[in-house]
C-alpha positions, 0 to 999 in steps of 0.5 A: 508452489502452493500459496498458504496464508501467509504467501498471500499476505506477503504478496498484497502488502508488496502490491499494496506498498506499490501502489501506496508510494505510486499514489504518493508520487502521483499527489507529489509530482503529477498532481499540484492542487487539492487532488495532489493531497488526496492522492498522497493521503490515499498513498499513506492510507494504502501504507497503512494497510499494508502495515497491518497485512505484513503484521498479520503474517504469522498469525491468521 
């Protein structure tokens, strides 16, 4: 299977939506003081990017 462009994007907004919600859950279950809301802003900042990444398929 040859990875184009757009295989490649396709696969780090998965890995990055992963490790987004991993994050997010980590700032809401793990963590209960000030390092709970930096996980979970780092989360919604890794979300972000993969908005971006899923809405560069097509047209890099």
């Amino acid at each position: 299977m040859a990875m184009n462009k757009n295989t490649v994007l396709a696969w780090a907004t998965y890995i990055m939506i992963f490790i987004g919600l991993s994050l997010i859950a980590l700032g809401a279950f793990r963590y209960n003081e000030v390092a709970g809301w930096g996980f979970a802003s780092v989360g919604i900042g890794f979300l972000a990017n993969a908005w971006v990444f899923n809405a560069l398929k097509g047209r890099v």
